[in-house]
Backbone atoms as SQL, in Angstrom:
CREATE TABLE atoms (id INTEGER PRIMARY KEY, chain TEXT, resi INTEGER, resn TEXT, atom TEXT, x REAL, y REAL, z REAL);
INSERT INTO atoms VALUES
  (1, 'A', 1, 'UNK', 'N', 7.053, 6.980, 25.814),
  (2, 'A', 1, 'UNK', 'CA', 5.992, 6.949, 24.834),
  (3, 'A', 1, 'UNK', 'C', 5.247, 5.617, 24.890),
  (4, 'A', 2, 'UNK', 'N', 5.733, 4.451, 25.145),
  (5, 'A', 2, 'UNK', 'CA', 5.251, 3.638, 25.035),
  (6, 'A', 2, 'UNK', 'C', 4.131, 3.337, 26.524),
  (7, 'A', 3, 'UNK', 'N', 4.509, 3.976, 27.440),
  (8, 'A', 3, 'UNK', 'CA', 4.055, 4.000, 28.704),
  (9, 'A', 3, 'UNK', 'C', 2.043, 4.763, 28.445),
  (10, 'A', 4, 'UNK', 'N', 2.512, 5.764, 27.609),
  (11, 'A', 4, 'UNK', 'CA', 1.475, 6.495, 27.294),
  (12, 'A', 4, 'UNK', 'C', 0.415, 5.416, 25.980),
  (13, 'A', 5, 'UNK', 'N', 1.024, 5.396, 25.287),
  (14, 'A', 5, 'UNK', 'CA', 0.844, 4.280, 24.053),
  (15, 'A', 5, 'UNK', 'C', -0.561, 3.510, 25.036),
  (16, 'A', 6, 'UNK', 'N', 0.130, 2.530, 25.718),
  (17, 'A', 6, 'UNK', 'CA', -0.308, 0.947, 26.610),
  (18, 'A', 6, 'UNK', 'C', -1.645, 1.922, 27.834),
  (19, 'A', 7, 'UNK', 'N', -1.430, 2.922, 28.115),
  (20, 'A', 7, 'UNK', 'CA', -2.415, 3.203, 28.848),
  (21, 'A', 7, 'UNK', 'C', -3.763, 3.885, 27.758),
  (22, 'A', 8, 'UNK', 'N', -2.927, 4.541, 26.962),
  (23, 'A', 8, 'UNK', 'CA', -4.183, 4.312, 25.549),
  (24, 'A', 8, 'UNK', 'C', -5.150, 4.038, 25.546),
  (25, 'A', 9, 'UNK', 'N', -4.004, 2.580, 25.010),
  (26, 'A', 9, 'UNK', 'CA', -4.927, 1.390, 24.539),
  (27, 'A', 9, 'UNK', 'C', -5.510, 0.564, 25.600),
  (28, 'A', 10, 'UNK', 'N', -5.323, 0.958, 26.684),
  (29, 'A', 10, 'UNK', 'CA', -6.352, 0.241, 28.291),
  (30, 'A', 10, 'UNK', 'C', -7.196, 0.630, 28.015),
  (31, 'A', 11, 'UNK', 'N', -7.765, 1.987, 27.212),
  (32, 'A', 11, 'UNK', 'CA', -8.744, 2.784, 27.674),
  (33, 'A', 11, 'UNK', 'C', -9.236, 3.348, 29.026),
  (34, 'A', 12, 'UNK', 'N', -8.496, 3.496, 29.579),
  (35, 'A', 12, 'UNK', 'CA', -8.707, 3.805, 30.602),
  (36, 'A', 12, 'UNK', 'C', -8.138, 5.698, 31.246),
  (37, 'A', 13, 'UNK', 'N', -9.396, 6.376, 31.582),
  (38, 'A', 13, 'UNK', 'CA', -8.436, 7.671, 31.163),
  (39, 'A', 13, 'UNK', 'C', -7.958, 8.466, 32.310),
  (40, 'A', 14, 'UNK', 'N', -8.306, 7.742, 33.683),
  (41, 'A', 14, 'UNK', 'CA', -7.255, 8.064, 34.779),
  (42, 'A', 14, 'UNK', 'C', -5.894, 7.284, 34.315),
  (43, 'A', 15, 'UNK', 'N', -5.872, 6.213, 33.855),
  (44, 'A', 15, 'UNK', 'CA', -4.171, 5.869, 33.419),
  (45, 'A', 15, 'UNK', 'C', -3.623, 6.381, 32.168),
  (46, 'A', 16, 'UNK', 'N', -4.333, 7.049, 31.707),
  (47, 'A', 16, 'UNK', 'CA', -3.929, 8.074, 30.419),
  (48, 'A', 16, 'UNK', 'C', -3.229, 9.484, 31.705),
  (49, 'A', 17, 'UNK', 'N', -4.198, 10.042, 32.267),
  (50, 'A', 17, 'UNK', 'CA', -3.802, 11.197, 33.320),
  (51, 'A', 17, 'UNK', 'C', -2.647, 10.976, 33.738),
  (52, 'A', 18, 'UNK', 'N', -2.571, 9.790, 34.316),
  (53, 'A', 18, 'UNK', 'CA', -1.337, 9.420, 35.040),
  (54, 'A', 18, 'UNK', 'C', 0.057, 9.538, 34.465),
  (55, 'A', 19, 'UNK', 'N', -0.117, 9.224, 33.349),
  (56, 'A', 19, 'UNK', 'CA', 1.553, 9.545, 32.355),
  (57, 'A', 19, 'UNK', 'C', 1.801, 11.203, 32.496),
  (58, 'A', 20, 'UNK', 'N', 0.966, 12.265, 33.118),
  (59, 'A', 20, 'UNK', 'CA', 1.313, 13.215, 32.827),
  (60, 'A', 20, 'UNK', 'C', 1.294, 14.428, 34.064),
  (61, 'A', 21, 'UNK', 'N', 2.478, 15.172, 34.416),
  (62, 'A', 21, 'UNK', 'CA', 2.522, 15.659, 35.585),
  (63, 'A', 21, 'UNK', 'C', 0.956, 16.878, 36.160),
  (64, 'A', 22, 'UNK', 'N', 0.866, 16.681, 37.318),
  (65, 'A', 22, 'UNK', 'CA', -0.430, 17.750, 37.932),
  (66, 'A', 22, 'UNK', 'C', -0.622, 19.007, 36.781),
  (67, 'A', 23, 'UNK', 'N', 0.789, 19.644, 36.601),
  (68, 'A', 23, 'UNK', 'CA', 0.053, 20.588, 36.000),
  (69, 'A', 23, 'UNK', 'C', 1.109, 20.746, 34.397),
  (70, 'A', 24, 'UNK', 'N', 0.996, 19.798, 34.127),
  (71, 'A', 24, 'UNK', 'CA', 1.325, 19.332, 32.732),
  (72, 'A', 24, 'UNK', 'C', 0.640, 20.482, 31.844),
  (73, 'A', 25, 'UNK', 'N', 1.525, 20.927, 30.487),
  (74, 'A', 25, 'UNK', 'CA', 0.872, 21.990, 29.615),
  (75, 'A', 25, 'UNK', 'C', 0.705, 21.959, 27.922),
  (76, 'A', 26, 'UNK', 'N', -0.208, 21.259, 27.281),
  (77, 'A', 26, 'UNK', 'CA', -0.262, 21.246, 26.410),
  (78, 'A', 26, 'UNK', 'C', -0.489, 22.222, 25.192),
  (79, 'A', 27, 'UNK', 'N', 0.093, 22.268, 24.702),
  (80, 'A', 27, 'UNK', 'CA', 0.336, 23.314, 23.258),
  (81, 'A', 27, 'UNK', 'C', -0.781, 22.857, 21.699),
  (82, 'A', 28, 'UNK', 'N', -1.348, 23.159, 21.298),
  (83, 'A', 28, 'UNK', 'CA', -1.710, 22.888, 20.358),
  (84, 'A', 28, 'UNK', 'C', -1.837, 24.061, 19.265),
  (85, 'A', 29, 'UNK', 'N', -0.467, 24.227, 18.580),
  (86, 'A', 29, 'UNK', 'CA', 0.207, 25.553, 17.692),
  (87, 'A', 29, 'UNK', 'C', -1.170, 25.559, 16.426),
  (88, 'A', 30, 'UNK', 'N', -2.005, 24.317, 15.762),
  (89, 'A', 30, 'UNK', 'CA', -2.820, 24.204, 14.721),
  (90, 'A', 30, 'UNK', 'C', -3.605, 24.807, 15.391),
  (91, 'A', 31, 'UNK', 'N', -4.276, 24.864, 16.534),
  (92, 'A', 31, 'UNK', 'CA', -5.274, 24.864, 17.420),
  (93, 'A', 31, 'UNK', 'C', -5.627, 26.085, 18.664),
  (94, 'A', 32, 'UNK', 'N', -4.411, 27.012, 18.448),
  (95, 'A', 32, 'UNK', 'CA', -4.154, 27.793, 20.153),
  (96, 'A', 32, 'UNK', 'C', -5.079, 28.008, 21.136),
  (97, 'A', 33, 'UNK', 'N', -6.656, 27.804, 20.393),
  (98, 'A', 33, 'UNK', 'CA', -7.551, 28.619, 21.233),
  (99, 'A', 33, 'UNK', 'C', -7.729, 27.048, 22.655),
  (100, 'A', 34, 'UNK', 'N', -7.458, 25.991, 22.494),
  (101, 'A', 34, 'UNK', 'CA', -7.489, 24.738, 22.798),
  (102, 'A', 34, 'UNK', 'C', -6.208, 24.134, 23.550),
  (103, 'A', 35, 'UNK', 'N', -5.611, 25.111, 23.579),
  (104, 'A', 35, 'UNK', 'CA', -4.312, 25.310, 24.409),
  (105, 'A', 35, 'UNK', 'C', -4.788, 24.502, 25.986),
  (106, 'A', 36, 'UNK', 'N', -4.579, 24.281, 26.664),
  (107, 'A', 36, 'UNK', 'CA', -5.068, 23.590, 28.102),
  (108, 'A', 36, 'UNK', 'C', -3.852, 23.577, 29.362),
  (109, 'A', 37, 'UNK', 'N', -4.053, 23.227, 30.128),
  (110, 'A', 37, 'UNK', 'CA', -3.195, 22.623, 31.484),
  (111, 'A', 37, 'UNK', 'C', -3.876, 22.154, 32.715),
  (112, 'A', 38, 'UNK', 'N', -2.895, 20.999, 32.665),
  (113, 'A', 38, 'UNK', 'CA', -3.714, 20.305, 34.496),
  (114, 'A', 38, 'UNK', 'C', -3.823, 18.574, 33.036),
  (115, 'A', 39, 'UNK', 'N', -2.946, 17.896, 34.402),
  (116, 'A', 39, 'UNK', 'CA', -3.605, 16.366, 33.807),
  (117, 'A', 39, 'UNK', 'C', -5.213, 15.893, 34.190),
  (118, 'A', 40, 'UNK', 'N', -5.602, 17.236, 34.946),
  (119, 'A', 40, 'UNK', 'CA', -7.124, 16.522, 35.242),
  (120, 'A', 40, 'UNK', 'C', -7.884, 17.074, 33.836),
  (121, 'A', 41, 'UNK', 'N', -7.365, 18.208, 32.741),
  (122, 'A', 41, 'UNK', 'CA', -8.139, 17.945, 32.037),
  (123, 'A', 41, 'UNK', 'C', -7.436, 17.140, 30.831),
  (124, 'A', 42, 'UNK', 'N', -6.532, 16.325, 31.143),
  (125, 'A', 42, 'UNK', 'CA', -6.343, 15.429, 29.995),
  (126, 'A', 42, 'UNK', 'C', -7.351, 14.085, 30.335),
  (127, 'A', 43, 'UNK', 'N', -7.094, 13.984, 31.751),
  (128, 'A', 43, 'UNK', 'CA', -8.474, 12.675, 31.941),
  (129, 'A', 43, 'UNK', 'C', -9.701, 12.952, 31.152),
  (130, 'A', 44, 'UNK', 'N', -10.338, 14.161, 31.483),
  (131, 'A', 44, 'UNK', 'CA', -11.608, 14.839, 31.049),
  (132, 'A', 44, 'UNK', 'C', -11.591, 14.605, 29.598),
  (133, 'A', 45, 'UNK', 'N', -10.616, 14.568, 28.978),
  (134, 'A', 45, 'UNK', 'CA', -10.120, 15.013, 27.617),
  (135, 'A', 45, 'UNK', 'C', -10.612, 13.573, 26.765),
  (136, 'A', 46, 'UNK', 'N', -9.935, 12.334, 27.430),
  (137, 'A', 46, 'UNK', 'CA', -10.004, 11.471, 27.023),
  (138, 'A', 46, 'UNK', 'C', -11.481, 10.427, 27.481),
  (139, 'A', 47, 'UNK', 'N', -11.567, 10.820, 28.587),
  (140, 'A', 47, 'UNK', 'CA', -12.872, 10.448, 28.937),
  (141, 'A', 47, 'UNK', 'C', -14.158, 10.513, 27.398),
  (142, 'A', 48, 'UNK', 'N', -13.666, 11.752, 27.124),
  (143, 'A', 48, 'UNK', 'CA', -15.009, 12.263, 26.360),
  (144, 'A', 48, 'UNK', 'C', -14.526, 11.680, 24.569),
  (145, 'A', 49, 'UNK', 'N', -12.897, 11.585, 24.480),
  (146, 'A', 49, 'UNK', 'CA', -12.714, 10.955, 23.420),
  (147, 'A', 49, 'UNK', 'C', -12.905, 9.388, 23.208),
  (148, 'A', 50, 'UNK', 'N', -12.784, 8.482, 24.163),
  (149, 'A', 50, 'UNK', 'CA', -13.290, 7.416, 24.563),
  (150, 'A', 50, 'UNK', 'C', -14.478, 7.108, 24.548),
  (151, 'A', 51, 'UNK', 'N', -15.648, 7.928, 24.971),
  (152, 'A', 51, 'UNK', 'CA', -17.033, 8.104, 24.293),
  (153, 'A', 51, 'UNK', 'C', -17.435, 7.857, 23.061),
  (154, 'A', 52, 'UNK', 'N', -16.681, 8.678, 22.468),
  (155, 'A', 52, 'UNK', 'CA', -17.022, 8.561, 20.996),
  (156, 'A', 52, 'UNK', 'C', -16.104, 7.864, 20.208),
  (157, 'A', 53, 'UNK', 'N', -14.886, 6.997, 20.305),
  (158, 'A', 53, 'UNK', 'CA', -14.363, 5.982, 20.048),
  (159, 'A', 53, 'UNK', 'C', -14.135, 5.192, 20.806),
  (160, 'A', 54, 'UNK', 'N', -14.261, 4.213, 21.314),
  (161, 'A', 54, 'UNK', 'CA', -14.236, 2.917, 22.550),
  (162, 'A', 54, 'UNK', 'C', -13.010, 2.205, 21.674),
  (163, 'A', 55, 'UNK', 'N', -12.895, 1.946, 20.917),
  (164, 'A', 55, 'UNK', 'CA', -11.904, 0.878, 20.741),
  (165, 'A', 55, 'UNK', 'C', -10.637, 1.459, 20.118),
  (166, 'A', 56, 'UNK', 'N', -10.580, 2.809, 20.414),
  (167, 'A', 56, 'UNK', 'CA', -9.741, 3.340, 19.863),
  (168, 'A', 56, 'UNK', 'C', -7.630, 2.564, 19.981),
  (169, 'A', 57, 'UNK', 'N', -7.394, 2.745, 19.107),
  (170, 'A', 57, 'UNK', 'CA', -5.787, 2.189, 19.244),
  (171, 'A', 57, 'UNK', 'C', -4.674, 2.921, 18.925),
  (172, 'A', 58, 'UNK', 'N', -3.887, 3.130, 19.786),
  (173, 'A', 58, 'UNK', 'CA', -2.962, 4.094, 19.065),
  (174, 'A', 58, 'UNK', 'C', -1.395, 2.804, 19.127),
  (175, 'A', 59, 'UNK', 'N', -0.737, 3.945, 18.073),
  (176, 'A', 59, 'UNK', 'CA', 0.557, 3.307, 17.604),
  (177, 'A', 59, 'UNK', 'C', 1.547, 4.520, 17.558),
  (178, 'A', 60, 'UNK', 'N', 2.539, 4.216, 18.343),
  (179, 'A', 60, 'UNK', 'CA', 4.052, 5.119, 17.587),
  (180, 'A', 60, 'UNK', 'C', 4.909, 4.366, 17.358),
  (181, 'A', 61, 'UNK', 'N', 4.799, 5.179, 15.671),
  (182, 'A', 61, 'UNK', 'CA', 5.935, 3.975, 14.550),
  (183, 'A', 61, 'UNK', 'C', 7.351, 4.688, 14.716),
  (184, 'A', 62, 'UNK', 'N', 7.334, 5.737, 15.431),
  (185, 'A', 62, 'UNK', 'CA', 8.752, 6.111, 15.755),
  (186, 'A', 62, 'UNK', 'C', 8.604, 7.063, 16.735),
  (187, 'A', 63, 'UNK', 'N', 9.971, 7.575, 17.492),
  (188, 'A', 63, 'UNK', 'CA', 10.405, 8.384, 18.264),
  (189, 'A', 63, 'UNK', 'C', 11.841, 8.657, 18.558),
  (190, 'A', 64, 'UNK', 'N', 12.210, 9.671, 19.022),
  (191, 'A', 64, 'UNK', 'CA', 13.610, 9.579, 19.200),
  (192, 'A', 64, 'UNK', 'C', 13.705, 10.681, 20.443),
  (193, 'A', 65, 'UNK', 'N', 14.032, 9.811, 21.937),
  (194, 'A', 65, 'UNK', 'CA', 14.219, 10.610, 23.144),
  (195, 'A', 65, 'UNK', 'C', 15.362, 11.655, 23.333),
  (196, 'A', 66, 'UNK', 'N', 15.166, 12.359, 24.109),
  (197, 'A', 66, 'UNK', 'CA', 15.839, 13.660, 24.300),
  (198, 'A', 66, 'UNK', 'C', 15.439, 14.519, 25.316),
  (199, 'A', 67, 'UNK', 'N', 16.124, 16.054, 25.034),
  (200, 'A', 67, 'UNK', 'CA', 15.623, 16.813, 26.193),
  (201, 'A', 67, 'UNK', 'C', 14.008, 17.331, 25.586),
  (202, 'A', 68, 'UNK', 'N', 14.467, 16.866, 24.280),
  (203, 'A', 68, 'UNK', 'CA', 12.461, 17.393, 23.557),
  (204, 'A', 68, 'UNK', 'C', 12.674, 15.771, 22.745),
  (205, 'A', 69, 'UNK', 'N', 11.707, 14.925, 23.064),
  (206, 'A', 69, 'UNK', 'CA', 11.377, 14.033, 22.584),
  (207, 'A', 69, 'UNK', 'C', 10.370, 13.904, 22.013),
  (208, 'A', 70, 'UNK', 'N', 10.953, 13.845, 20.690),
  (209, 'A', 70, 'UNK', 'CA', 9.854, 13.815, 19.107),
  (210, 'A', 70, 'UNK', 'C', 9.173, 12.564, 19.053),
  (211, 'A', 71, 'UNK', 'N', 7.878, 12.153, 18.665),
  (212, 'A', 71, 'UNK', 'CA', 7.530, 10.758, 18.477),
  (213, 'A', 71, 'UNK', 'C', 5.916, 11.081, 17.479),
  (214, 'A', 72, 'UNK', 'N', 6.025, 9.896, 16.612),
  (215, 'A', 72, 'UNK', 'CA', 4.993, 9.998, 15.618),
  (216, 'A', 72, 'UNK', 'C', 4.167, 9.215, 15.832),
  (217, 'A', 73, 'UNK', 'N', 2.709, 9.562, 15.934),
  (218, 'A', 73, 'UNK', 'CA', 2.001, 9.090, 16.435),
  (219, 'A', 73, 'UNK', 'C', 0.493, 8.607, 15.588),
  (220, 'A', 74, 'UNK', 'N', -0.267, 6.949, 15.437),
  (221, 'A', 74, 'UNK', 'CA', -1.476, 6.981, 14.478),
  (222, 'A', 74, 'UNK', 'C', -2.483, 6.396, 15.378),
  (223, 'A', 75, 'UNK', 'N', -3.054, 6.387, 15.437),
  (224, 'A', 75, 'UNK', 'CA', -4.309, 6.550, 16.482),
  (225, 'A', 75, 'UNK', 'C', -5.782, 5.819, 15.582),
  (226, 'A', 76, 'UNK', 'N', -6.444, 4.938, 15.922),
  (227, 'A', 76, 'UNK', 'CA', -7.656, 4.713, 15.239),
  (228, 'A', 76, 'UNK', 'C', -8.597, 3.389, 15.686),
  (229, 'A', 77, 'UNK', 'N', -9.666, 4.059, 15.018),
  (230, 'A', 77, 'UNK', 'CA', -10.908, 3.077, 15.604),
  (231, 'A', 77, 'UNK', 'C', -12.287, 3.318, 14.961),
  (232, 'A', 78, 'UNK', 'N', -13.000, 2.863, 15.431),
  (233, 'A', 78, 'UNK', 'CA', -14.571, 3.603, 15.070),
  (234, 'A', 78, 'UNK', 'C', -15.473, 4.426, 15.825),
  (235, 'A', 79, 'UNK', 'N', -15.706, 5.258, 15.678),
  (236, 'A', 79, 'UNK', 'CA', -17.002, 6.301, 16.432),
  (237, 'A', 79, 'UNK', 'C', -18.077, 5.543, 16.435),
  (238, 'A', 80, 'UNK', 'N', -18.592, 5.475, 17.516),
  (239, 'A', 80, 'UNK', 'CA', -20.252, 5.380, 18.207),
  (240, 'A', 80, 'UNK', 'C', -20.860, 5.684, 16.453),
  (241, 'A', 81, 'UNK', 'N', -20.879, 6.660, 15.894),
  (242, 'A', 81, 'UNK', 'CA', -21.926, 6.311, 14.859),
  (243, 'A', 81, 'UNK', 'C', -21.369, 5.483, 13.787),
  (244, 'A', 82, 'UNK', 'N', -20.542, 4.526, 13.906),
  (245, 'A', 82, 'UNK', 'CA', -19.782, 3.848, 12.574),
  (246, 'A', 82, 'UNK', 'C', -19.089, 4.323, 12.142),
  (247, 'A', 83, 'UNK', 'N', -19.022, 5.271, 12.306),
  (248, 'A', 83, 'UNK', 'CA', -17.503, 6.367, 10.792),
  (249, 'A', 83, 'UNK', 'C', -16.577, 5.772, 11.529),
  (250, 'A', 84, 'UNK', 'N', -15.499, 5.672, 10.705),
  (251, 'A', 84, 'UNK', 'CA', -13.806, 5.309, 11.359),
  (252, 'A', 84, 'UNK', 'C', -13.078, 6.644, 11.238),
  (253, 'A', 85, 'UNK', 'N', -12.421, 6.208, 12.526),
  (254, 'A', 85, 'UNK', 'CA', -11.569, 7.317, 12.946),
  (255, 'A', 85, 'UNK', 'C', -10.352, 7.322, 12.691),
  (256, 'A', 86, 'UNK', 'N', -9.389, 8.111, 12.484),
  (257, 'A', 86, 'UNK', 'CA', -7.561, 8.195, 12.252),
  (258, 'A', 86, 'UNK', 'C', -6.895, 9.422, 11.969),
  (259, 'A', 87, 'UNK', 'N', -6.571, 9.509, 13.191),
  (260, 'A', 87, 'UNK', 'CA', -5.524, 10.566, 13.663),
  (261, 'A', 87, 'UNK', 'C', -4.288, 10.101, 13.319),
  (262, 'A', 88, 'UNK', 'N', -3.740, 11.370, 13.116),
  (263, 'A', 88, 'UNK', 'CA', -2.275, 10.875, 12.994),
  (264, 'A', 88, 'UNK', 'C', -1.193, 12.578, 12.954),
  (265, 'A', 89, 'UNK', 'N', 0.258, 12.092, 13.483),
  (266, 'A', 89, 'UNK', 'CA', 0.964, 13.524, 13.405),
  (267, 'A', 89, 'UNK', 'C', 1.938, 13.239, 14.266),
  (268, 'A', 90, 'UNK', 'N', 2.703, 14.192, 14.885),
  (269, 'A', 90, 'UNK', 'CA', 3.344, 13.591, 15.914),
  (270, 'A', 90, 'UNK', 'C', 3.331, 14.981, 17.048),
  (271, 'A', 91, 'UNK', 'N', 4.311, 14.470, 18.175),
  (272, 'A', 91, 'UNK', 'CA', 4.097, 15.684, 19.587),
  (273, 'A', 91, 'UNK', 'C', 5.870, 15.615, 19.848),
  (274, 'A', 92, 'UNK', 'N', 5.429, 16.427, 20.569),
  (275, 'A', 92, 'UNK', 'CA', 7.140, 16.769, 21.003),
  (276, 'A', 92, 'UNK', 'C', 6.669, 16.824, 22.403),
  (277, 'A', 93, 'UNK', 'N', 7.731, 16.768, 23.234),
  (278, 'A', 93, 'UNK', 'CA', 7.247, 16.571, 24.723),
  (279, 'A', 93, 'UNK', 'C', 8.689, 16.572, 25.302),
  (280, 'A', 94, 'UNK', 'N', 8.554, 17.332, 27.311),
  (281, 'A', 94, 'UNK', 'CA', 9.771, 16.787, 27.919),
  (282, 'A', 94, 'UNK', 'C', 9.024, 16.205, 29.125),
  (283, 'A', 95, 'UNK', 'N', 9.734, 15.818, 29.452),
  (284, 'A', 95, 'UNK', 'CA', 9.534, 14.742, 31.160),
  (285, 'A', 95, 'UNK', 'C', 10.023, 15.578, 32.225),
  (286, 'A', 96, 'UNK', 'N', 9.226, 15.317, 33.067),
  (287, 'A', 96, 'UNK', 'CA', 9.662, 15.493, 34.540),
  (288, 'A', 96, 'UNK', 'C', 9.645, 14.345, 35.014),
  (289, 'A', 97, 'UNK', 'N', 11.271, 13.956, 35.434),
  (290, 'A', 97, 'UNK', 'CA', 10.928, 12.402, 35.693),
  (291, 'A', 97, 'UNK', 'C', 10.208, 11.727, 34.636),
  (292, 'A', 98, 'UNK', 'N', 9.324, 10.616, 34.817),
  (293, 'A', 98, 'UNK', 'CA', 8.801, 9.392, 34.293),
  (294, 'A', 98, 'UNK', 'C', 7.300, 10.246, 33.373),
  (295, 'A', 99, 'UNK', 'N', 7.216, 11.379, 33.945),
  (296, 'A', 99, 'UNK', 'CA', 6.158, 12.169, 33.633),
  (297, 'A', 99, 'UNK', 'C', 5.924, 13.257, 32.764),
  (298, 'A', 100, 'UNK', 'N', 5.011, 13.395, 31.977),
  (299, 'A', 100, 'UNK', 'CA', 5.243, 13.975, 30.506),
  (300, 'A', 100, 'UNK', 'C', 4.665, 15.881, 31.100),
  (301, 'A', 101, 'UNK', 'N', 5.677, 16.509, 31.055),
  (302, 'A', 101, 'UNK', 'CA', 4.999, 17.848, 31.663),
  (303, 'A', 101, 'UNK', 'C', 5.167, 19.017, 30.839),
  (304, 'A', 102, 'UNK', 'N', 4.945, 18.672, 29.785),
  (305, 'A', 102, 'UNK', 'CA', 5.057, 19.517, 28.550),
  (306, 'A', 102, 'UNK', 'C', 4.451, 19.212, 27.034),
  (307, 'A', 103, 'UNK', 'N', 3.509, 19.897, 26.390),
  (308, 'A', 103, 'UNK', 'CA', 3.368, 19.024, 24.556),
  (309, 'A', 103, 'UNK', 'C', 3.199, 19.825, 24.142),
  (310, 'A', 104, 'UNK', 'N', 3.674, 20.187, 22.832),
  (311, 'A', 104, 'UNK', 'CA', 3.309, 20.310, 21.314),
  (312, 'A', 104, 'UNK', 'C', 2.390, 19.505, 20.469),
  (313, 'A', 105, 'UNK', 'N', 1.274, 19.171, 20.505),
  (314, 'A', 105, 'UNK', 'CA', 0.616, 18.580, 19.276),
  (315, 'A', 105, 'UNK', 'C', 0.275, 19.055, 18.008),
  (316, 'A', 106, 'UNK', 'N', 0.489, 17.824, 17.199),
  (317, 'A', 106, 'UNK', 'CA', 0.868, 18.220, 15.872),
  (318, 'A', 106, 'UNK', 'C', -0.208, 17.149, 15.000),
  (319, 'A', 107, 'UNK', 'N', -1.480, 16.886, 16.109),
  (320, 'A', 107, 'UNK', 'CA', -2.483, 15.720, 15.247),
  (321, 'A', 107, 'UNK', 'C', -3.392, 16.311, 15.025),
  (322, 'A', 108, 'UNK', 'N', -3.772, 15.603, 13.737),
  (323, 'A', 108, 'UNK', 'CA', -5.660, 16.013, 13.417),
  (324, 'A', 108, 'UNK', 'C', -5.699, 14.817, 12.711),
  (325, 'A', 109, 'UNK', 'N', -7.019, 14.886, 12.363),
  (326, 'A', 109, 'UNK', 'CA', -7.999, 13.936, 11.806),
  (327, 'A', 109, 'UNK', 'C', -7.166, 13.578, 9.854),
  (328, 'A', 110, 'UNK', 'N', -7.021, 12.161, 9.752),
  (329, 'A', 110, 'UNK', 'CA', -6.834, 12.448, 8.406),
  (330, 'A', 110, 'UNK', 'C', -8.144, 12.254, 7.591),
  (331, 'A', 111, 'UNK', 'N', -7.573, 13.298, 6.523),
  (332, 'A', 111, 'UNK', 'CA', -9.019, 13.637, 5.281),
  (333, 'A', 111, 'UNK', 'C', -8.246, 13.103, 4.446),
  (334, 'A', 112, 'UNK', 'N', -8.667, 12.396, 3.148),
  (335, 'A', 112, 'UNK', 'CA', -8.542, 12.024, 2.040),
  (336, 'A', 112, 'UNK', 'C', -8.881, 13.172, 1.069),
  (337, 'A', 113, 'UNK', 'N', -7.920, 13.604, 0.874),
  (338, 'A', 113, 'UNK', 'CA', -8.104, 14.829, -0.214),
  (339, 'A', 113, 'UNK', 'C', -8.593, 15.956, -0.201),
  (340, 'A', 114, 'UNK', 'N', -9.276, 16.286, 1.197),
  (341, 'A', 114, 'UNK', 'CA', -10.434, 17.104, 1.290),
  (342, 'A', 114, 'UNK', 'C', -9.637, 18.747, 1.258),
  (343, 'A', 115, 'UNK', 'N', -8.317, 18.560, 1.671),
  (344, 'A', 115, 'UNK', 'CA', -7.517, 19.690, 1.936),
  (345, 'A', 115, 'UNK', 'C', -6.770, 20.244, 0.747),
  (346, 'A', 116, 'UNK', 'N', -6.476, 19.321, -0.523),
  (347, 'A', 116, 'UNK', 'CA', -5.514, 19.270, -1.894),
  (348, 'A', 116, 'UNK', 'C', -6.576, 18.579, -2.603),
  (349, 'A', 117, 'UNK', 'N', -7.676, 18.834, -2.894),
  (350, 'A', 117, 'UNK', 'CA', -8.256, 18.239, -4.059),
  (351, 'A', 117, 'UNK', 'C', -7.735, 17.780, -5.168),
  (352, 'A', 118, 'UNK', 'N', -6.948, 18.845, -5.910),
  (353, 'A', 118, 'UNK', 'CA', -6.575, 19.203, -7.097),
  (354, 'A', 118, 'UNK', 'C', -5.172, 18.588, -7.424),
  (355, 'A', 119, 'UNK', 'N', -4.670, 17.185, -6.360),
  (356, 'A', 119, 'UNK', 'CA', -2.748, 17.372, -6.152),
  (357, 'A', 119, 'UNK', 'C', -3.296, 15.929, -7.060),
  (358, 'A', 120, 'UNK', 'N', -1.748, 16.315, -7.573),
  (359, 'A', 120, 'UNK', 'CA', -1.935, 14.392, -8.311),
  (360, 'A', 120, 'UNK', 'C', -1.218, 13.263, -7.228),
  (361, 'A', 121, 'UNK', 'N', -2.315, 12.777, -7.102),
  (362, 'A', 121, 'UNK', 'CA', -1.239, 11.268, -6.464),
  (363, 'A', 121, 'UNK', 'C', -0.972, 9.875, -7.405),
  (364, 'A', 122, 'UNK', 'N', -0.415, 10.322, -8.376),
  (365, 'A', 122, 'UNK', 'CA', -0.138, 8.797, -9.389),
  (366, 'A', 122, 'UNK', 'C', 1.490, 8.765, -9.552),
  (367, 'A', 123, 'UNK', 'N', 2.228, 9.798, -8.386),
  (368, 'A', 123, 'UNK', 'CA', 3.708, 9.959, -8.574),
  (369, 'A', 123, 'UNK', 'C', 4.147, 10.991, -9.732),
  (370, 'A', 124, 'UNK', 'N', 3.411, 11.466, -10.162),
  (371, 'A', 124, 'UNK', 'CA', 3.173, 12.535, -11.422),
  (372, 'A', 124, 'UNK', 'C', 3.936, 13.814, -10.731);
């Protein structure tokens, strides 16, 4: 994770590709229609997310390796038009070798309330 993390934050999105095997398969269970495979379109992927955030930073404040290695993941920066960005969630993943050839993602965008209007947050 941290391998992935540091190429991130290079920005750079052939060394984002690189953490992840030729035909690596990502899952996105919130998302299915967005389902994908091939690390060439995770380059593509990030290429175009890098566009619209350049200084983007990600962080995992935890993980715990395995044959499915869980790790939580927060992500953020600013978009080309000023809005700030922050993702956050976590992925599950296995390796082939050094190489990530499998995900579950479990990120989206955080909203401030937009989803629970109505919830109390005063510990109530």
């Amino acid at each position: 994770m941290a391998r992935l993390r540091d190429a991130i934050n290079s920005h750079d999105p052939q060394r984002i590709a690189d953490c992840f095997t030729e035909d690596y398969r990502c899952e996105l269970p919130m998302h299915p229609s967005q389902d994908f495979q091939g690390n060439s379109h995770v380059r593509d992927n990030w290429t175009k997310i890098l566009a619209r955030t350049p200084d983007i930073k990600a962080d995992v404040p935890r993980f715990h390796a395995g044959d499915l290695t869980w790790s939580e993941w927060e992500m953020r920066g600013t978009n080309t038009d000023g809005t700030a960005a922050l993702v956050r969630g976590c992925v599950i993943c296995t390796f082939h070798g050094d190489l990530i050839d499998w995900t579950r993602f479990y990120l989206d965008p955080v909203t401030d309330g937009a989803f629970y209007p109505d919830r109390v947050t005063d510990g109530a």
